[in-house]
C-alpha positions in Angstrom: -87.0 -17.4 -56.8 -85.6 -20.5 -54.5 -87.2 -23.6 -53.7 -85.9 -24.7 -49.9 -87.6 -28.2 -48.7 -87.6 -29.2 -45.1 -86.4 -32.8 -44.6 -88.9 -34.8 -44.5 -88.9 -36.8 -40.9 -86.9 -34.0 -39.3 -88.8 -33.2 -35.9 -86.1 -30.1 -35.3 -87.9 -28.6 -38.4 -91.2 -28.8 -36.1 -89.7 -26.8 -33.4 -89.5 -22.9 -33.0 -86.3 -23.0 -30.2 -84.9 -26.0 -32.0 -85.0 -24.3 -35.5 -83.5 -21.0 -33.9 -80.5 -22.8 -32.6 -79.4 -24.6 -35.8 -79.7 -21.0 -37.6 -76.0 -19.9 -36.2 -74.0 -23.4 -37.8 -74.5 -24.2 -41.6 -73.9 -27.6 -41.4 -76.7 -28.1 -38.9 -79.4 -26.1 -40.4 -78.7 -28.1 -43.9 -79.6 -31.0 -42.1 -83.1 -29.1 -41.7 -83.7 -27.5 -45.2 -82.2 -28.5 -48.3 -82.1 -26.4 -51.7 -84.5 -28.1 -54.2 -84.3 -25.4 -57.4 -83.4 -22.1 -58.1 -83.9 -19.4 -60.6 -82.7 -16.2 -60.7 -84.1 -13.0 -62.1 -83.4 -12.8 -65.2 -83.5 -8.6 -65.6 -84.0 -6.3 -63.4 -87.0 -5.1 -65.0 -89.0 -8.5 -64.4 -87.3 -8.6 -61.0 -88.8 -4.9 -60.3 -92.2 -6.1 -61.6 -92.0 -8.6 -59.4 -91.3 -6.6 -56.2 -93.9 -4.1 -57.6 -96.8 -7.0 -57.5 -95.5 -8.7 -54.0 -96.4 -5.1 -52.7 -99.7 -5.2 -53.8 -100.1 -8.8 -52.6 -100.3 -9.9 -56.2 -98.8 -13.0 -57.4 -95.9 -12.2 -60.2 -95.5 -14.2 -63.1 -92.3 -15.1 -62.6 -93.0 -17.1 -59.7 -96.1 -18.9 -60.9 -94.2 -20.1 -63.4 -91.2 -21.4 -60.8 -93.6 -22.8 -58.9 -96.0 -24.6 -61.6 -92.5 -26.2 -63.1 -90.7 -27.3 -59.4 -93.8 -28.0 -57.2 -95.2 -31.8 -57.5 -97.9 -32.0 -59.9 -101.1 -33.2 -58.5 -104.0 -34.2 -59.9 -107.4 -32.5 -60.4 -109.5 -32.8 -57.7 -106.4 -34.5 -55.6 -105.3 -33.0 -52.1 -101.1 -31.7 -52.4 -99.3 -34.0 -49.7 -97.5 -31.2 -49.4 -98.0 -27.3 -48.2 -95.7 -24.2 -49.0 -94.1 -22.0 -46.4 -94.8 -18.5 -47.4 -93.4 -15.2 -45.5 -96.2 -12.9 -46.8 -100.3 -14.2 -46.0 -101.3 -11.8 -48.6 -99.1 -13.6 -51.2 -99.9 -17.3 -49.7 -103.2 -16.2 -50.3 -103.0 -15.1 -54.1 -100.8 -18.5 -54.6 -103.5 -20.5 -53.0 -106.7 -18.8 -55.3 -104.4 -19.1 -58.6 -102.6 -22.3 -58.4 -104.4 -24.3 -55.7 -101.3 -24.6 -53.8 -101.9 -25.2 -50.0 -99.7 -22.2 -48.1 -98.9 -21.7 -44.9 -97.2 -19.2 -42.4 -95.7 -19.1 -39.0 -93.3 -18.3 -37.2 -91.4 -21.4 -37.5 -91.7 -20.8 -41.4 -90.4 -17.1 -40.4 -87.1 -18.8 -38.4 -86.7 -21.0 -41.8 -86.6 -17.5 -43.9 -83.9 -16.2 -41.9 -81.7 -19.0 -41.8 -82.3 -19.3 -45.6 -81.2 -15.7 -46.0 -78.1 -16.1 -43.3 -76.9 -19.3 -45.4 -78.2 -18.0 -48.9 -74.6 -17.6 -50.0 -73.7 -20.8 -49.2 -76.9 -22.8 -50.6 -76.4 -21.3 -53.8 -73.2 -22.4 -55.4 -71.4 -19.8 -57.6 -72.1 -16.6 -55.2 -69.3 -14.4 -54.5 -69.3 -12.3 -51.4 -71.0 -9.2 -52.1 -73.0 -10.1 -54.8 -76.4 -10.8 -53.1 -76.0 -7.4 -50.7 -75.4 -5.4 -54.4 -78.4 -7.4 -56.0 -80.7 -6.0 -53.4 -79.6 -2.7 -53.1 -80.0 -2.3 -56.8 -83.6 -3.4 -56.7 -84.9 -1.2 -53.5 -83.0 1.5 -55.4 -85.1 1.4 -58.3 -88.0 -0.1 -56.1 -87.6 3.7 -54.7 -87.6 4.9 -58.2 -90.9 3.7 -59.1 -92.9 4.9 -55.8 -91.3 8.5 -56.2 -92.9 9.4 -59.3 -93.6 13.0 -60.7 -96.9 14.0 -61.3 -97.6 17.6 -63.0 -100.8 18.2 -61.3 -98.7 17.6 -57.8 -95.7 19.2 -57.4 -95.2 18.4 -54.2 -95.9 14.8 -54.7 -92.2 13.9 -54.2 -92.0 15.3 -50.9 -95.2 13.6 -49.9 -93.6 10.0 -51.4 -90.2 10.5 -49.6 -91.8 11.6 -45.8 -94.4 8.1 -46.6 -90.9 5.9 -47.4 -89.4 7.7 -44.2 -92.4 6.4 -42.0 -92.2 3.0 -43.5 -88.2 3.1 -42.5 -89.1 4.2 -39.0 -91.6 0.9 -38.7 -89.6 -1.3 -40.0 -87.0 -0.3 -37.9 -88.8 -0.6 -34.9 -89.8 -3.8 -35.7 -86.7 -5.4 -36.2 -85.6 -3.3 -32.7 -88.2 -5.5 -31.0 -87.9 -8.8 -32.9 -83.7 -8.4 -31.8 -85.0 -7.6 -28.4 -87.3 -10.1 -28.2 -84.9 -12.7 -29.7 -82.3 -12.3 -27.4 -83.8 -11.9 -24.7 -84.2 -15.5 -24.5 -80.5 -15.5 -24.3 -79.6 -13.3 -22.0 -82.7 -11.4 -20.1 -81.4 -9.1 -18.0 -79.7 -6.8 -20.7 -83.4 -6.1 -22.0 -84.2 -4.5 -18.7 -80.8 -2.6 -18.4 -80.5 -0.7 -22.1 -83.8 1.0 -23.3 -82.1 2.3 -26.3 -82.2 0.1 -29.8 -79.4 0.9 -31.5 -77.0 0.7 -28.1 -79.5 -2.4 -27.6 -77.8 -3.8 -31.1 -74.7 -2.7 -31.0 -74.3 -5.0 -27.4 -76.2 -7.4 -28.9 -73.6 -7.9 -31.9 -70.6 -7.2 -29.7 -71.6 -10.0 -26.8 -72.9 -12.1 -29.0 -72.9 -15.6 -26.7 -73.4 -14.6 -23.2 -70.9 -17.4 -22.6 -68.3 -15.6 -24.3 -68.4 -12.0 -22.4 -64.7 -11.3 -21.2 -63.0 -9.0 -19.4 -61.8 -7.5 -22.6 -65.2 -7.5 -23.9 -66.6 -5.3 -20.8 -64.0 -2.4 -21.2 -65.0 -2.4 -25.3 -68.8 -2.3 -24.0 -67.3 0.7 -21.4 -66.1 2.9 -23.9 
Protein backbone atom coordinates (compact mmCIF):
# COMPACT_ATOMS: atom_id res chain seq x y z
CA UNK A 1 0.00 0.00 0.00
CA UNK A 2 1.54 3.61 -1.08
CA UNK A 3 0.32 6.92 -0.50
CA UNK A 4 1.36 9.32 -3.75
CA UNK A 5 0.05 13.15 -3.25
CA UNK A 6 -0.18 15.43 -6.25
CA UNK A 7 1.48 18.85 -5.50
CA UNK A 8 -0.71 20.93 -4.53
CA UNK A 9 -0.82 24.18 -7.08
CA UNK A 10 0.66 21.99 -9.88
CA UNK A 11 -1.62 22.74 -13.04
CA UNK A 12 0.52 19.94 -15.10
CA UNK A 13 -1.10 17.46 -12.54
CA UNK A 14 -4.59 18.85 -14.18
CA UNK A 15 -3.64 17.94 -17.58
CA UNK A 16 -4.05 14.45 -19.39
CA UNK A 17 -1.05 15.39 -22.40
CA UNK A 18 0.89 17.25 -19.84
CA UNK A 19 0.88 14.35 -17.23
CA UNK A 20 1.76 11.81 -20.15
CA UNK A 21 4.79 13.77 -21.07
CA UNK A 22 6.44 14.05 -17.59
CA UNK A 23 5.88 10.08 -17.25
CA UNK A 24 9.19 9.31 -19.47
CA UNK A 25 11.81 11.69 -16.98
CA UNK A 26 11.81 11.07 -13.16
CA UNK A 27 12.86 14.18 -12.13
CA UNK A 28 9.87 15.79 -13.87
CA UNK A 29 7.11 13.68 -12.80
CA UNK A 30 8.42 14.08 -9.03
CA UNK A 31 7.71 17.49 -9.44
CA UNK A 32 3.97 16.19 -10.01
CA UNK A 33 3.49 13.47 -7.28
CA UNK A 34 5.40 13.05 -4.31
CA UNK A 35 5.53 9.80 -1.95
CA UNK A 36 3.60 10.63 1.24
CA UNK A 37 3.82 6.92 3.18
CA UNK A 38 4.27 3.55 2.46
CA UNK A 39 3.63 0.08 3.84
CA UNK A 40 4.41 -2.94 2.57
CA UNK A 41 2.78 -6.27 2.89
CA UNK A 42 3.69 -7.75 5.53
CA UNK A 43 3.10 -11.71 4.36
CA UNK A 44 2.07 -13.02 1.56
CA UNK A 45 -0.95 -14.43 3.04
CA UNK A 46 -2.44 -10.91 3.99
CA UNK A 47 -1.09 -9.60 0.64
CA UNK A 48 -3.16 -12.60 -1.16
CA UNK A 49 -6.25 -11.74 1.00
CA UNK A 50 -5.91 -8.61 -0.19
CA UNK A 51 -5.82 -9.29 -3.88
CA UNK A 52 -8.61 -11.87 -3.23
CA UNK A 53 -11.02 -8.93 -1.77
CA UNK A 54 -9.90 -6.13 -4.59
CA UNK A 55 -11.31 -8.88 -6.99
CA UNK A 56 -14.46 -8.93 -5.45
CA UNK A 57 -14.54 -5.11 -5.24
CA UNK A 58 -14.19 -5.48 -1.45
CA UNK A 59 -12.23 -3.19 0.58
CA UNK A 60 -9.17 -5.26 2.47
CA UNK A 61 -8.29 -4.55 5.85
CA UNK A 62 -5.03 -3.83 5.26
CA UNK A 63 -5.75 -0.80 3.42
CA UNK A 64 -8.44 0.63 5.63
CA UNK A 65 -6.14 0.59 8.06
CA UNK A 66 -3.29 2.52 5.79
CA UNK A 67 -5.63 4.79 4.94
CA UNK A 68 -7.44 5.60 8.41
CA UNK A 69 -3.68 6.16 9.90
CA UNK A 70 -2.09 8.48 6.66
CA UNK A 71 -5.26 10.27 5.28
CA UNK A 72 -6.15 13.70 7.17
CA UNK A 73 -8.55 13.19 9.82
CA UNK A 74 -11.66 15.14 9.42
CA UNK A 75 -14.24 15.75 11.45
CA UNK A 76 -17.80 14.30 11.74
CA UNK A 77 -20.09 15.81 9.66
CA UNK A 78 -17.01 17.94 7.95
CA UNK A 79 -16.41 17.76 4.05
CA UNK A 80 -12.46 16.08 3.31
CA UNK A 81 -10.60 19.06 1.40
CA UNK A 82 -9.21 16.50 -0.13
CA UNK A 83 -10.32 13.37 -2.66
CA UNK A 84 -8.43 10.04 -3.41
CA UNK A 85 -7.41 8.85 -6.85
CA UNK A 86 -8.46 5.36 -7.12
CA UNK A 87 -7.69 2.92 -10.25
CA UNK A 88 -10.69 0.56 -9.57
CA UNK A 89 -14.57 2.45 -9.24
CA UNK A 90 -15.63 -0.71 -7.58
CA UNK A 91 -12.99 -0.20 -4.82
CA UNK A 92 -13.44 3.84 -4.73
CA UNK A 93 -16.83 2.85 -4.16
CA UNK A 94 -16.40 0.37 -1.11
CA UNK A 95 -13.69 3.11 0.33
CA UNK A 96 -16.26 5.79 -0.04
CA UNK A 97 -19.39 3.67 1.93
CA UNK A 98 -16.76 2.44 4.78
CA UNK A 99 -14.63 5.32 5.46
CA UNK A 100 -16.37 8.33 4.06
CA UNK A 101 -13.49 9.11 1.92
CA UNK A 102 -14.37 11.11 -1.29
CA UNK A 103 -12.71 8.94 -4.39
CA UNK A 104 -12.31 9.58 -7.66
CA UNK A 105 -11.18 8.12 -11.11
CA UNK A 106 -10.09 9.16 -14.46
CA UNK A 107 -8.00 8.97 -16.72
CA UNK A 108 -5.61 11.51 -15.55
CA UNK A 109 -5.65 9.50 -12.23
CA UNK A 110 -5.02 6.36 -14.67
CA UNK A 111 -1.72 8.37 -16.30
CA UNK A 112 -0.67 9.07 -12.40
CA UNK A 113 -0.80 5.02 -11.84
CA UNK A 114 1.43 4.43 -14.54
CA UNK A 115 4.00 6.81 -13.91
CA UNK A 116 3.78 5.66 -10.22
CA UNK A 117 4.48 2.15 -11.35
CA UNK A 118 7.25 3.25 -14.08
CA UNK A 119 9.10 5.24 -11.09
CA UNK A 120 8.01 2.79 -8.19
CA UNK A 121 11.54 1.78 -7.88
CA UNK A 122 12.85 4.85 -7.51
CA UNK A 123 10.04 6.45 -5.11
CA UNK A 124 10.63 3.79 -2.77
CA UNK A 125 14.08 3.94 -1.30
CA UNK A 126 15.77 0.51 -0.51
CA UNK A 127 14.40 -1.45 -3.84
CA UNK A 128 16.80 -3.44 -5.61
CA UNK A 129 16.23 -4.18 -9.25
CA UNK A 130 14.23 -7.11 -9.58
CA UNK A 131 12.57 -7.13 -6.40
CA UNK A 132 9.19 -5.50 -7.29
CA UNK A 133 8.88 -7.79 -10.76
CA UNK A 134 9.61 -11.05 -8.25
CA UNK A 135 7.03 -9.58 -5.61
CA UNK A 136 4.36 -9.74 -8.16
CA UNK A 137 4.90 -12.69 -9.85
CA UNK A 138 4.80 -14.41 -6.52
CA UNK A 139 1.47 -13.09 -5.70
CA UNK A 140 -0.45 -13.74 -9.29
CA UNK A 141 1.26 -17.15 -8.86
CA UNK A 142 -0.53 -17.95 -5.82
CA UNK A 143 -3.45 -15.47 -6.91
CA UNK A 144 -3.68 -18.52 -9.69
CA UNK A 145 -3.47 -20.99 -6.90
CA UNK A 146 -6.52 -19.85 -5.16
CA UNK A 147 -8.99 -19.49 -8.35
CA UNK A 148 -7.84 -23.13 -9.52
CA UNK A 149 -9.23 -24.98 -6.80
CA UNK A 150 -10.23 -28.76 -6.77
CA UNK A 151 -13.58 -29.67 -6.09
CA UNK A 152 -14.62 -33.60 -5.81
CA UNK A 153 -18.01 -33.22 -7.15
CA UNK A 154 -16.24 -31.52 -10.38
CA UNK A 155 -13.53 -33.06 -11.73
CA UNK A 156 -13.22 -31.17 -14.53
CA UNK A 157 -13.35 -27.94 -12.55
CA UNK A 158 -9.63 -27.23 -13.20
CA UNK A 159 -9.91 -27.29 -16.79
CA UNK A 160 -12.96 -25.03 -16.66
CA UNK A 161 -10.71 -22.46 -14.20
CA UNK A 162 -7.61 -22.53 -16.44
CA UNK A 163 -9.75 -21.98 -20.19
CA UNK A 164 -11.73 -18.78 -17.74
CA UNK A 165 -7.90 -17.40 -16.69
CA UNK A 166 -6.93 -17.94 -20.50
CA UNK A 167 -10.01 -15.65 -21.57
CA UNK A 168 -9.21 -13.08 -19.03
CA UNK A 169 -5.37 -13.17 -20.56
CA UNK A 170 -6.74 -12.74 -24.03
CA UNK A 171 -8.71 -9.39 -22.77
CA UNK A 172 -6.39 -8.02 -21.01
CA UNK A 173 -4.16 -8.41 -23.63
CA UNK A 174 -6.17 -6.82 -26.06
CA UNK A 175 -6.61 -4.08 -24.00
CA UNK A 176 -3.29 -3.06 -23.41
CA UNK A 177 -2.85 -3.76 -27.48
CA UNK A 178 -5.26 -0.89 -27.92
CA UNK A 179 -4.34 1.35 -24.97
CA UNK A 180 -0.35 1.09 -26.67
CA UNK A 181 -2.11 1.77 -29.90
CA UNK A 182 -4.01 4.39 -28.83
CA UNK A 183 -1.19 5.98 -26.90
CA UNK A 184 1.14 6.23 -29.51
CA UNK A 185 -0.63 7.09 -31.91
CA UNK A 186 -0.58 10.46 -30.66
CA UNK A 187 3.09 10.24 -31.43
CA UNK A 188 3.38 9.01 -34.45
CA UNK A 189 -0.05 8.30 -36.51
CA UNK A 190 0.70 6.82 -39.45
CA UNK A 191 2.37 3.56 -38.02
CA UNK A 192 -1.25 2.71 -36.60
CA UNK A 193 -2.58 2.58 -40.09
CA UNK A 194 0.49 0.64 -41.55
CA UNK A 195 0.79 -2.56 -38.94
CA UNK A 196 -2.51 -4.27 -37.96
CA UNK A 197 -0.75 -6.76 -35.97
CA UNK A 198 -0.27 -6.08 -31.90
CA UNK A 199 2.59 -7.73 -31.00
CA UNK A 200 4.66 -6.50 -34.41
CA UNK A 201 2.62 -3.16 -33.40
CA UNK A 202 4.77 -3.37 -29.88
CA UNK A 203 7.63 -4.59 -30.82
CA UNK A 204 8.08 -1.15 -33.33
CA UNK A 205 6.58 0.64 -30.77
CA UNK A 206 9.58 -0.29 -28.25
CA UNK A 207 12.17 -0.38 -30.92
CA UNK A 208 11.31 3.41 -32.40
CA UNK A 209 10.57 4.55 -29.39
CA UNK A 210 10.79 8.70 -30.20
CA UNK A 211 9.80 9.18 -33.71
CA UNK A 212 12.63 11.79 -33.63
CA UNK A 213 15.09 9.25 -33.08
CA UNK A 214 14.30 6.66 -36.15
CA UNK A 215 17.81 6.12 -37.98
CA UNK A 216 18.94 4.51 -40.74
CA UNK A 217 20.24 1.82 -38.54
CA UNK A 218 17.01 1.66 -36.88
CA UNK A 219 15.08 0.94 -40.39
CA UNK A 220 17.28 -2.05 -41.40
CA UNK A 221 16.66 -3.58 -37.47
CA UNK A 222 12.74 -2.87 -38.22
CA UNK A 223 13.60 -4.68 -41.91
CA UNK A 224 14.73 -7.81 -40.62
Amino acid sequence: DSRDERVEGEEIGKNLAAVQESIAEFDRFSTVLKLKSFAPFESAEIALDSINALSEGALPESLSSFLTLNLPKVKAGKKPPFSLGVAEPKLGSAIQENLSIPCQTSDVIGELFRGIRCHFDKFVKGLEQGDVEAAQRGLAHSYSRSKVKFNVNRIDNMIIQAIALLDQLDKDINTFAMRVREWYSWHFPELVKLVDNNFVYARLVKLIGYRSSLTEEKIGEIEE
